[in-house]
C-alpha positions as CSV (number, residue, x, y, z in Angstrom):
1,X,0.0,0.0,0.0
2,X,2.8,2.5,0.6
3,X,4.6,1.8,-2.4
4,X,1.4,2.3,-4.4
5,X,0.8,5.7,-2.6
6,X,4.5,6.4,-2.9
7,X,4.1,6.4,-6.9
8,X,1.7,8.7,-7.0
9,X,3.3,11.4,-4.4
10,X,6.8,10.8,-6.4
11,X,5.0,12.3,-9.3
12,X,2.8,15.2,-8.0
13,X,2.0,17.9,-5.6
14,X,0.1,15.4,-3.6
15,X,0.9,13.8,0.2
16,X,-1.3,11.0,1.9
17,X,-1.3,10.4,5.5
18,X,-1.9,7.0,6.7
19,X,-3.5,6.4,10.2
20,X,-5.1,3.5,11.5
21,X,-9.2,3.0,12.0
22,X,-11.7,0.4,13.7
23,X,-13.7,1.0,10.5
24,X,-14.2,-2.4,8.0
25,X,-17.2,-0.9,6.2
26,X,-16.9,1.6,3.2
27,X,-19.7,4.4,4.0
28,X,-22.9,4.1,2.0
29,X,-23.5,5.2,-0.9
30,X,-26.3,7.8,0.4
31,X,-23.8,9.5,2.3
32,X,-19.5,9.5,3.7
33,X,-18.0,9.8,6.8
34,X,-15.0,12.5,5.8
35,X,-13.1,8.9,6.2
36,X,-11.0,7.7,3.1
37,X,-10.7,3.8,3.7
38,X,-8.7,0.7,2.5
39,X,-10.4,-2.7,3.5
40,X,-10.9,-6.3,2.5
41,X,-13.4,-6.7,4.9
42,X,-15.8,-9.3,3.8
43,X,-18.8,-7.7,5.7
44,X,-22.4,-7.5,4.5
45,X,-21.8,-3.6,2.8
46,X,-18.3,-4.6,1.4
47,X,-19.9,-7.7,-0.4
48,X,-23.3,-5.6,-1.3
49,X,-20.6,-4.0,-3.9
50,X,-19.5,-7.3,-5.8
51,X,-21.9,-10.1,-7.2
52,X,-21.7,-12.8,-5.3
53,X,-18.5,-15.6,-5.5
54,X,-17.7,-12.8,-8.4
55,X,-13.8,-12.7,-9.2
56,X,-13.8,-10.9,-12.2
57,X,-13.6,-7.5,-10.7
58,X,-10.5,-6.6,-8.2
59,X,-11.9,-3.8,-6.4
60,X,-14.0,-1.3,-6.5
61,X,-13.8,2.5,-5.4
62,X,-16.7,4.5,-3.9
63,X,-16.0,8.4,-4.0
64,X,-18.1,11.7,-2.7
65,X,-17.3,14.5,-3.6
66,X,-18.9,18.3,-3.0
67,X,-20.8,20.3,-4.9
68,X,-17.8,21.4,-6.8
69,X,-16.9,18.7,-7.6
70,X,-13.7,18.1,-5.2
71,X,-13.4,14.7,-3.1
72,X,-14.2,14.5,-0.1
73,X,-13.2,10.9,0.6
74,X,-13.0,8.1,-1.5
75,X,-13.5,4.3,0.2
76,X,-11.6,1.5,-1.6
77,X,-12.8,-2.1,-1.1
78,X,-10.7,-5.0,-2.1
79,X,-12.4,-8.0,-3.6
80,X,-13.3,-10.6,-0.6
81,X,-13.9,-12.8,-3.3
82,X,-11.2,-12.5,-5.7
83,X,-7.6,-13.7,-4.5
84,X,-4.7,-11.1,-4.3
85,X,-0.5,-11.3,-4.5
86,X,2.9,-9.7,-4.0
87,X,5.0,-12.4,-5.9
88,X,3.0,-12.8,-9.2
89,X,1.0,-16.0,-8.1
90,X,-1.3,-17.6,-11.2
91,X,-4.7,-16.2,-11.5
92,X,-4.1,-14.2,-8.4
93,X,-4.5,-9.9,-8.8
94,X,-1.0,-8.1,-7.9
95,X,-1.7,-6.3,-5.0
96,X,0.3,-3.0,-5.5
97,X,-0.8,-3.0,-8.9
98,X,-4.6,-2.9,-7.9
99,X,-4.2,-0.3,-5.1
100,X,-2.3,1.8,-7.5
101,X,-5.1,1.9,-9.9
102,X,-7.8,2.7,-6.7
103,X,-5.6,5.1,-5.3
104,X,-5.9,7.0,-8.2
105,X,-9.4,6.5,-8.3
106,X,-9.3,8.2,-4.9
107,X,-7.2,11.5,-6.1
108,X,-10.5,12.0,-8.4
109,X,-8.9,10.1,-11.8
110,X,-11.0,8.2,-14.0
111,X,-10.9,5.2,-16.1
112,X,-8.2,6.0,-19.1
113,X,-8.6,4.5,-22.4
114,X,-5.1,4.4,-23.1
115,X,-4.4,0.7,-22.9
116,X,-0.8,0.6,-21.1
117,X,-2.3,3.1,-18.4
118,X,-2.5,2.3,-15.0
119,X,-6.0,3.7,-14.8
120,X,-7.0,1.9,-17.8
121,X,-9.9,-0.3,-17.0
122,X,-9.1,-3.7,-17.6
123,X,-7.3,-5.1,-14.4
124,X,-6.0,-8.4,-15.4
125,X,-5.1,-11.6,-13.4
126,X,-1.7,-12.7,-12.8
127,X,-0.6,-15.1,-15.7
128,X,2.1,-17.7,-16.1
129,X,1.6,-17.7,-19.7
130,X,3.3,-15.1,-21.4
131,X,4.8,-11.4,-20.4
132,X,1.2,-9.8,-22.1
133,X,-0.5,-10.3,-18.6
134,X,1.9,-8.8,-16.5
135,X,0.7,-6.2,-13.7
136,X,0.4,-2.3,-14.1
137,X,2.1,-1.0,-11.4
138,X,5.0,2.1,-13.0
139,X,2.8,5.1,-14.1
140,X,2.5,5.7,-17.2
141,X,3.3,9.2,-19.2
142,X,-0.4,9.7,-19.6
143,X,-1.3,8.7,-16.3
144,X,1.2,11.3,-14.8
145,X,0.0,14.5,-17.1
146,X,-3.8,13.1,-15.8
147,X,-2.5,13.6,-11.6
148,X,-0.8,16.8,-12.3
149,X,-3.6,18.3,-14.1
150,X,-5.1,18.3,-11.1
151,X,-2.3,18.6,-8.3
152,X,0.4,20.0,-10.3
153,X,4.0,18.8,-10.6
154,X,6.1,17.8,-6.9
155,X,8.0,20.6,-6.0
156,X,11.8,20.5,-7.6
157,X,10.4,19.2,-11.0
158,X,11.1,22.0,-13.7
159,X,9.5,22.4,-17.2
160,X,6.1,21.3,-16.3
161,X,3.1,22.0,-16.7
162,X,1.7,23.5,-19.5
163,X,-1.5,23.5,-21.1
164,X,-3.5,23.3,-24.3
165,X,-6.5,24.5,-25.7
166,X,-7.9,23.2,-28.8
167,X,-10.8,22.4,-31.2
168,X,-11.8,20.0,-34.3
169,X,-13.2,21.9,-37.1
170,X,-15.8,19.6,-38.0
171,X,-18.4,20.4,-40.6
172,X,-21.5,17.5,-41.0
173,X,-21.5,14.7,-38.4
174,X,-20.0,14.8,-35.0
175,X,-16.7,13.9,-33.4
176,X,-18.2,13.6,-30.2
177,X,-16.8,11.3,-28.0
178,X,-13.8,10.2,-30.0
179,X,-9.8,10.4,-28.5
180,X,-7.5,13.1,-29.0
181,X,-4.1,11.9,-28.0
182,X,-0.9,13.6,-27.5
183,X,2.5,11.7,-28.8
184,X,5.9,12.7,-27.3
185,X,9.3,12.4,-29.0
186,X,10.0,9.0,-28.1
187,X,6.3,7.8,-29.3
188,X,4.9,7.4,-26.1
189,X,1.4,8.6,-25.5
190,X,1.7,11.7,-22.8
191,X,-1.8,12.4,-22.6
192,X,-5.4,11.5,-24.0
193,X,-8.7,13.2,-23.5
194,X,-11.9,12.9,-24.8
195,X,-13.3,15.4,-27.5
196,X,-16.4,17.3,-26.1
197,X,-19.3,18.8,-27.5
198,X,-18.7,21.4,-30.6
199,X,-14.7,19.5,-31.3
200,X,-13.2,21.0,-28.2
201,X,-10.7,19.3,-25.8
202,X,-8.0,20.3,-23.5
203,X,-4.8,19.1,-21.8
204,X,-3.4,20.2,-18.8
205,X,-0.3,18.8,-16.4
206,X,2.5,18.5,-19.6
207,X,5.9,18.7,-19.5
208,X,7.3,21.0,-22.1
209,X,8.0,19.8,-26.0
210,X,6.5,19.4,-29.0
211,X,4.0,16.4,-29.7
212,X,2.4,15.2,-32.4
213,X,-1.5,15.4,-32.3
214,X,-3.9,12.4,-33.0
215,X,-7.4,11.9,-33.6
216,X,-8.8,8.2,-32.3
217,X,-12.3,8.5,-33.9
218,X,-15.1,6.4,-32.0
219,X,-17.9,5.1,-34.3
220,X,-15.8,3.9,-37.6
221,X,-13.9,1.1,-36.0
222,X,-10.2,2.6,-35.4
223,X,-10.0,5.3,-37.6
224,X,-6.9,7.7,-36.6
225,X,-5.4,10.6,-38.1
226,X,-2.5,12.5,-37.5
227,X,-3.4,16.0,-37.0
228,X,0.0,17.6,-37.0
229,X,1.7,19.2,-34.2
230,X,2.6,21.1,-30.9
231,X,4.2,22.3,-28.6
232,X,3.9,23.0,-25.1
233,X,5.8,25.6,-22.4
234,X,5.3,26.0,-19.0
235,X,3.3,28.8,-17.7
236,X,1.7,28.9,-21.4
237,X,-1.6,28.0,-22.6
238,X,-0.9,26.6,-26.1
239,X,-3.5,26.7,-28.8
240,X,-4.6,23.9,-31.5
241,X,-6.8,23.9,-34.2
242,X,-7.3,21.0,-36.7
243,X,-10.2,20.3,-39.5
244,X,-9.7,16.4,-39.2
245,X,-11.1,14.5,-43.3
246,X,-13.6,11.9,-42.6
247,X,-13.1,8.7,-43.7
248,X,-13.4,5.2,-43.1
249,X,-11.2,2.3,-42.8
250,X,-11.8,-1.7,-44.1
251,X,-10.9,-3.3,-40.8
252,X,-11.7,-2.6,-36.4
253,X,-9.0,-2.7,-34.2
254,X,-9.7,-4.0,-30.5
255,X,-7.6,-6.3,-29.0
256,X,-4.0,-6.5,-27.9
257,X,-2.5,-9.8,-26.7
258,X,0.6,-12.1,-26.3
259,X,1.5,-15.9,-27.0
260,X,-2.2,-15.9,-29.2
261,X,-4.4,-14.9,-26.1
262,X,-6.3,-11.4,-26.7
263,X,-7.2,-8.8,-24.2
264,X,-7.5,-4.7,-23.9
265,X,-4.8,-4.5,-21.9
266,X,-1.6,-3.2,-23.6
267,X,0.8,-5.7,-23.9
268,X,4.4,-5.7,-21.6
269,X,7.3,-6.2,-23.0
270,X,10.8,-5.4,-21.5
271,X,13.8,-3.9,-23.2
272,X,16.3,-6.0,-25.2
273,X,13.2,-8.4,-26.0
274,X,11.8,-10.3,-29.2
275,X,8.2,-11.1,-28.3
276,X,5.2,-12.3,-30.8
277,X,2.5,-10.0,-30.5
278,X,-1.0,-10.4,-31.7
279,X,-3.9,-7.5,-32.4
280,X,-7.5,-8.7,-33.2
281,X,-10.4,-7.2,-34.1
282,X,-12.3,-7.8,-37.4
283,X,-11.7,-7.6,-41.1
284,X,-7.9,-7.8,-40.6
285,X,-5.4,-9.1,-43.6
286,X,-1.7,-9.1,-42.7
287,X,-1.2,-9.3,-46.8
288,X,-3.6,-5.5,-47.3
289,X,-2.4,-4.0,-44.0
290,X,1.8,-2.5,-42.9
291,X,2.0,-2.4,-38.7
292,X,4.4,-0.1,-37.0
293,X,4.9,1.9,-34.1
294,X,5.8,5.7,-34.0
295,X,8.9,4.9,-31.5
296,X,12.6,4.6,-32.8
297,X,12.7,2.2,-29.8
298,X,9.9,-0.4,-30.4
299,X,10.3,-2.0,-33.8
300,X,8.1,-4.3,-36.0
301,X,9.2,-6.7,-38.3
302,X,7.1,-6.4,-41.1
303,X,8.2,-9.5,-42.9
304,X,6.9,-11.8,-40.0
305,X,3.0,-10.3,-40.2
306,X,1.0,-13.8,-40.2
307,X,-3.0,-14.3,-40.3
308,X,-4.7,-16.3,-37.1
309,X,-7.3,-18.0,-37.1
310,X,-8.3,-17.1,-33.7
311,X,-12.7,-17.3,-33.8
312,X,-15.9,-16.2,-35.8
313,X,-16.1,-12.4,-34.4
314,X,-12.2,-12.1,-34.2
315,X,-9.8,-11.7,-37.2
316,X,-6.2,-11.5,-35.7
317,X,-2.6,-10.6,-36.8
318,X,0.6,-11.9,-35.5
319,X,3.9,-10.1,-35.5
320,X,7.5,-9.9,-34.1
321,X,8.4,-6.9,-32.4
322,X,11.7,-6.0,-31.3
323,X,12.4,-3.4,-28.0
324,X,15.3,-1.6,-28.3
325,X,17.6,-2.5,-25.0
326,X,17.5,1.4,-24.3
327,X,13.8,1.8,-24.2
328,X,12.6,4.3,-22.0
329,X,9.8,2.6,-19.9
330,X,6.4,4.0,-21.2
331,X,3.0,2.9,-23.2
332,X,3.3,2.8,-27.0
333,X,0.8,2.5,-30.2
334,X,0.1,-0.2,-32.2
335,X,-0.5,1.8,-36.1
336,X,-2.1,-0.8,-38.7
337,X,-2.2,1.2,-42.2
338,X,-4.1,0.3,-45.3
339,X,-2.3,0.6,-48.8
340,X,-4.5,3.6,-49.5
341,X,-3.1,5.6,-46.7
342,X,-5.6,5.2,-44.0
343,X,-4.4,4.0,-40.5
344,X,-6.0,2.7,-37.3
345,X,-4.6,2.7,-34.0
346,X,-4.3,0.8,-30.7
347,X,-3.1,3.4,-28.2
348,X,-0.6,2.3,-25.7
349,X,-0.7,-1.2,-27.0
350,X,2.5,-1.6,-26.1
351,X,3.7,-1.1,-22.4
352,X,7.8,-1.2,-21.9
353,X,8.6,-1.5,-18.4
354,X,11.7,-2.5,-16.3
């Protein structure tokens, strides 16, 4: 548990204080105590949270917050059903990895949809099976713009955090709802947020440089597109406008996986490695389709692209990829182009860690 807090307080302007309570109960939903908890408790409000004998969910976080929107505590109940671990024990949930993920929960983040984050939904089970299933306990790039945005940088950090500003220029349709994602130099996703109402979005918590600029669309499988560039400087609000060309692509991307098995988790793979990686989602060709990665350090080898037969719903491509010894840690896309010059994306397929 301290470790988990620690990773959070390493990158922000945040301390916890831990002290000790009688409490075993998170506070009902109706109402809180000013009391942030951690418990395992398996008493009758604890369980009222999970289905019962349900393993498929590690924990769960309940949060109150004022009428402005600030947290006022945040109660974080472990599973009493599911089984936890420190040493990576088979179908077992890593225990620092889970109360990392709640912990930010309890600073006031939300789910990410960047699949190498550790906020990103999808809490997998420890797996002997292949390094795909590993736990999420390092922050990722995105995760750490998301706790600054709303704590700021820990004090001695320089060159962060600036902000941005922007809006899609859309003209029939709507881009509602669909990912705008910020790339660093190394091709590591910094930051993604969700494009409101009218094409506008906004990034705050970033270290200074220039990114490149991607649009995720939602609705038309996983249609990206670059939208050019940025660049970012402390104390600075940095403006971006784009007018992104709608399109479509032949093929869905939704799955990420290693050794054949497919999840939407991002797949782990450590420097100086050769893994086989597979993507899956439908109407994909390895002989119509080039996949790459934006990152000088995380190479594909496109001659090793190779058709699975993996089910009915799910058309899925197998690949080498190749990590570069020097790999700086962080979450990486998956790009999957078409000969016609349209690309999809799996953002932060790809976690290195060390």
């Amino acid at each position: 548990m301290r470790r988990a807090i620690s990773r959070w307080e390493a990158v922000a302007n945040v301390q916890i204080t831990e002290t000790s309570s009688n409490r075993r109960d998170a506070s009902p939903a109706s109402r809180g105590d000013g009391e942030s908890l951690i418990t395992i408790a398996p008493t009758s409000e604890n369980l009222a949270l999970f289905s019962p004998g349900d393993t498929s969910v590690s924990a769960k976080t309940r949060v109150f917050t004022d009428r402005k929107g600030f947290v006022t505590e945040a109660d974080i109940v472990l599973n009493p059903y599911a089984m936890f671990s420190t040493d990576g024990s088979y179908a077992s949930y890593d225990l620092e990895g889970v109360l990392t993920h709640e912990i930010g929960h309890l600073l006031g983040l939300r789910h990410s949809q960047i699949m190498g984050s550790v906020m990103h939904g999808n809490v997998d089970v420890n797996s002997g099976i292949g390094p795909g299933f590993a736990p999420r306990k390092a922050l990722s790039a995105e995760d750490i713009s998301s706790i600054r945005s709303l704590y700021g940088a820990p004090a001695g950090v320089e060159l962060c955090c600036g902000r941005v500003r922007g809006k899609l220029l859309v003209g029939n349709g709507s881009i509602s709802g669909s990912m705008i994602l910020l790339e660093d130099k190394n091709g590591e996703i910094a930051a993604g947020s969700r494009v409101e109402d009218g094409g506008e979005f906004s990034f705050a918590g970033l270290s200074d440089g220039t990114y490149a600029v991607l649009l995720a669309r939602e609705g038309v499988g996983s249609l990206a597109e670059d939208l050019g560039t940025l660049t970012v400087e402390t104390g600075v609000i940095s403006r971006f406008e784009a007018k992104p060309v709608a399109s479509l692509i032949p093929f869905e991307l939704a799955y990420v996986g290693a050794d054949g098995l497919l999840s939407t988790s991002g797949v782990k793979l450590m420097p100086g490695s050769s893994s086989l990686v597979t993507i899956g989602g439908r109407g994909l060709d390895s002989t119509q389709l080039t996949v790459y990665t934006s990152s000088p350090f995380v190479r594909v080898d496109a001659s090793s692209l190779t058709d699975l037969a993996y089910s009915d719903d799910i058309s899925a491509v197998r690949f080498q990829v190749y990590v570069d010894p020097k790999a700086p840690a962080g979450s990486y896309s998956i790009f999957v182009q078409v000969p016609s010059g349209e690309f999809g994306m799996l953002p932060g397929a790809i976690s290195v860690f060390r």
